[in-house]
N, C-alpha and C positions, 0 to 999 in steps of 0.2 A: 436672525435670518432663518434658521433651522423650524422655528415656529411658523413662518410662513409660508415656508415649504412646508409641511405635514397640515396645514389649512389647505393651500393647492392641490396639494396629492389628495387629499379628502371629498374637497370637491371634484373633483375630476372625476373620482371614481363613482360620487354622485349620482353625478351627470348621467356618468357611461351607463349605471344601473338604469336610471330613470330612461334614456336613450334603447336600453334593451329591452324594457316592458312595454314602451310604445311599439319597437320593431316586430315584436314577438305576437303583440294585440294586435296587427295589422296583418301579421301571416296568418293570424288564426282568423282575422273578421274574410278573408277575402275563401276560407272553407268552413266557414258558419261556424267558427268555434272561436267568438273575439272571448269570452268568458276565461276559455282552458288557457289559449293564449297570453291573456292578462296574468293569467293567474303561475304560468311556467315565465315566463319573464321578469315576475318579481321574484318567486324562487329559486331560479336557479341563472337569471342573467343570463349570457352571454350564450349557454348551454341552453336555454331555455328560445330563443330563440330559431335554433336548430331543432329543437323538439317540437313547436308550433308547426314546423314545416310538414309533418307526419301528421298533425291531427287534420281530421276530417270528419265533419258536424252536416255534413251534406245527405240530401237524403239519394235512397237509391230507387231506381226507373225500376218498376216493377215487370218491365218487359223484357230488358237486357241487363240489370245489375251493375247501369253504372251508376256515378254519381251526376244528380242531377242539382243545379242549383236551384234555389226556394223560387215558386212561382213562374216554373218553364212553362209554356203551353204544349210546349215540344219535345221530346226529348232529343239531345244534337248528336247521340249515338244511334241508337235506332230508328229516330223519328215514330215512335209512337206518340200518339196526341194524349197529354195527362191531362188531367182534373185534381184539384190540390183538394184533401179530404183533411178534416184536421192537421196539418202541416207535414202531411205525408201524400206524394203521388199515388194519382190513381189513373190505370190504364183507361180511356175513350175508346181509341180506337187504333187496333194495333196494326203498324203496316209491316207489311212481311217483303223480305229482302228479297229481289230479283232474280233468279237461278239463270244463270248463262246458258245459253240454247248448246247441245251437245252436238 
């Protein structure tokens, strides 16, 4: 019976390993980093997962410095209009924020 339990417990933990490199590749695909993502959820599981949340493979809006996801036409911070240049933004045309009348 003890043999079957340490098969169960084996699997399980398995499982949960294999269950944390999916979780972890899907926090990192959803900030362009499914690669790092994969790659911290089979080394360090469960930690690894929490660590995926921190990476960020995004590129940045060369108008305002945020991050902008692959193939915006727009950026949703500034709204300057990019142009994607080898897999990096590039500003069109930038729109400048409205100053409240004094």
């Amino acid at each position: 019976m003890s043999e079957f339990l340490e098969i169960l417990t084996m699997l399980a933990v398995v499982i949960g390993w294999i269950g944390c490199i999916v979780a972890a590749g899907r926090v990192g695909e959803r900030r362009e980093a499914l690669g790092a993502g994969l790659l911290f959820g089979l080394v360090f599981g469960p930690l690894g997962v929490i660590v995926a949340g921190f990476l960020d493979g995004r590129a940045r809006c060369p108008g305002c410095g945020e991050s902008v996801n692959q193939k915006r036409a727009l950026c949703p911070h500034c709204h300057s209009s990019l142009k994607w240049v080898a897999g990096r933004p590039k500003i069109l045309e930038a729109v400048k924020p409205e100053q409240p009348d004094e």
